[in-house]
VOLO-342128 format. One record per residue (C-alpha): residue number from 1; residue in one letter; x, y, z. Coordinates in nm, 3 decimals, always signed. Layout:
NUM;A;X;Y;Z $
...
***
This chain:
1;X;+0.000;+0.000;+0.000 $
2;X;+0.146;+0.309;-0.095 $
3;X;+0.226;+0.591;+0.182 $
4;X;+0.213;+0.996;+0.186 $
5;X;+0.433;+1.166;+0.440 $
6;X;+0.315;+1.477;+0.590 $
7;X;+0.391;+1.646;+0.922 $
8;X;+0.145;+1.755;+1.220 $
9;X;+0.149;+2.095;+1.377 $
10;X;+0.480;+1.999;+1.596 $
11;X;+0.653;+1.878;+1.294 $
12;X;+0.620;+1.513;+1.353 $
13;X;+0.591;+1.272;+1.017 $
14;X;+0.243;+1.130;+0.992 $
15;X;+0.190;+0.822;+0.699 $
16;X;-0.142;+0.877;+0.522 $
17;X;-0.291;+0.607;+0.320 $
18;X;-0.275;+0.707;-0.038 $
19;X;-0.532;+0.473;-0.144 $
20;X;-0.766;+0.733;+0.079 $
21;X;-0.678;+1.096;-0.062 $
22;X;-0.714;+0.972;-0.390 $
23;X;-1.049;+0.816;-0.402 $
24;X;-1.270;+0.940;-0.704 $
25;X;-1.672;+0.924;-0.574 $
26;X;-1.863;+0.910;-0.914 $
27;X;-2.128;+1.121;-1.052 $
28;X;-2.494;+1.130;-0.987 $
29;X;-2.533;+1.072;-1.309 $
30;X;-2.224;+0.802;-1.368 $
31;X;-2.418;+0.583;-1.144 $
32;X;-2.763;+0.593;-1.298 $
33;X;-2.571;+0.512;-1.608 $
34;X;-2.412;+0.182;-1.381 $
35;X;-2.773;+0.123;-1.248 $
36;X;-2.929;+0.123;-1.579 $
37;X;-2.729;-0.181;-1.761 $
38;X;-2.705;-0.328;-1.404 $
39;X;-3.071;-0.371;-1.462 $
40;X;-2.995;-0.592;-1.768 $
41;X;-2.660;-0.725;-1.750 $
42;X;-2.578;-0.837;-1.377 $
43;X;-2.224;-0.952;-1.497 $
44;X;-2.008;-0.747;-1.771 $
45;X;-1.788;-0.865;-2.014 $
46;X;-1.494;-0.738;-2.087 $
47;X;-1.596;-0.543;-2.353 $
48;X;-1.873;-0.411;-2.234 $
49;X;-1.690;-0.306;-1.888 $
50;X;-1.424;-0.093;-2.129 $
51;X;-1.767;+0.087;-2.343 $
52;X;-1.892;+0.191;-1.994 $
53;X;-1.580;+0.305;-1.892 $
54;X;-1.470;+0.521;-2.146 $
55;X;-1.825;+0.609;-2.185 $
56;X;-1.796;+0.725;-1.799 $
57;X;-1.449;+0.861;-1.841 $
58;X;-1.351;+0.617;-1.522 $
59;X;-1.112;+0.352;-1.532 $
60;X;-1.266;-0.008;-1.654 $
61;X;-1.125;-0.131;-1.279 $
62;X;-1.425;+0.077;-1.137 $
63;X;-1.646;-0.019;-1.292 $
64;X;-1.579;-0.356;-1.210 $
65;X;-1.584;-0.300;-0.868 $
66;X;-1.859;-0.112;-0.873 $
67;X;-2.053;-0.416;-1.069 $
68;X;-1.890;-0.654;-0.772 $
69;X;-1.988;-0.418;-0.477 $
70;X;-2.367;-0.421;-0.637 $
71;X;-2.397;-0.752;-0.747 $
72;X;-2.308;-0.824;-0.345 $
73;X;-2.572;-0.582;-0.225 $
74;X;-2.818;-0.714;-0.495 $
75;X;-2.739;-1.087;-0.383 $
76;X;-2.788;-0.965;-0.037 $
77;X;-3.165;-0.769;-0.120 $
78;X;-3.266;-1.131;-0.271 $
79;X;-3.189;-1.333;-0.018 $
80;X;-3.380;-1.094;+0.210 $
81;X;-3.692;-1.124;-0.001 $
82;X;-3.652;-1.452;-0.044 $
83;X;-3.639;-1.509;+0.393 $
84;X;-3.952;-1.296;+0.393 $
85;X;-4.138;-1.488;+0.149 $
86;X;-4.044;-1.833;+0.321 $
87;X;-4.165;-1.652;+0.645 $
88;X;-4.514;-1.586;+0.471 $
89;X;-4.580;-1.900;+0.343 $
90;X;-4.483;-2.082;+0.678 $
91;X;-4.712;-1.836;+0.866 $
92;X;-4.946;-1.945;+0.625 $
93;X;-4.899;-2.289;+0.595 $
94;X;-4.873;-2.347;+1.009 $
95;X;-5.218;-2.141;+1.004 $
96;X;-5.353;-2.395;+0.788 $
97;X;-5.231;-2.695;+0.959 $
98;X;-5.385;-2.537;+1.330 $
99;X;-5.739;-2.510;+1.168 $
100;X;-5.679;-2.851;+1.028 $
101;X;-5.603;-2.978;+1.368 $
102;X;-5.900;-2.800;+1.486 $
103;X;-6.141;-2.944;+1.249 $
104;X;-6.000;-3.300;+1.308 $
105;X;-6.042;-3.275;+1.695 $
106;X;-6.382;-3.140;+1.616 $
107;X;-6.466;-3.424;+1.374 $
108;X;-6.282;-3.712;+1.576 $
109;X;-6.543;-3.586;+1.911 $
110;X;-6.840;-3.585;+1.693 $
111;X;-6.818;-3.973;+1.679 $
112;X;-6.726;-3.996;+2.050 $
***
């Protein structure tokens, strides 16, 4: 990882992460360009990853990590979904099973 020196008010060397000062945050509009063909294309090829960049004016690197960072959060929003919909249907389907119960026991005294 590369290293900046600088100095503090009493002149002592601090290290700064490069990596930090130079991070480019992309345009409002960069990104709806990156959400739009996310919407079609979850994975890029190579080609396509240069066209966006050069579109963008970023370097194709960030665009593939942008594509990895949102194809994690995506992954992440499905599963989610996916949890709550399981959760429904076993609401549901325990429901179903209790009145079940409750008609049996009903059904089972009525010949008692």
């Amino acid at each position: 990882m590369d290293y900046q020196q600088g100095e503090n008010q009493e002149g002592i060397v601090l290290g700064q992460n490069m990596s930090q000062n130079n991070k480019k945050r992309l345009s409002d509009e960069q990104v709806r360009v990156l959400e739009r063909n996310f919407c079609y294309e979850k994975k890029l090829e190579s080609e396509h990853k240069h066209q966006l960049a050069n579109q963008l004016g970023i370097p194709a690197r960030q665009v593939a990590v942008w594509y990895q960072n949102k194809r994690a959060r995506w992954r992440t929003q499905s599963l989610e979904v996916d949890c709550t919909t399981l959760q429904y249907r076993l609401d549901a389907a325990l429901a179903e099973k209790k009145q079940l119960e409750k008609e049996l026991l009903h059904y089972i005294i009525g010949y008692i």
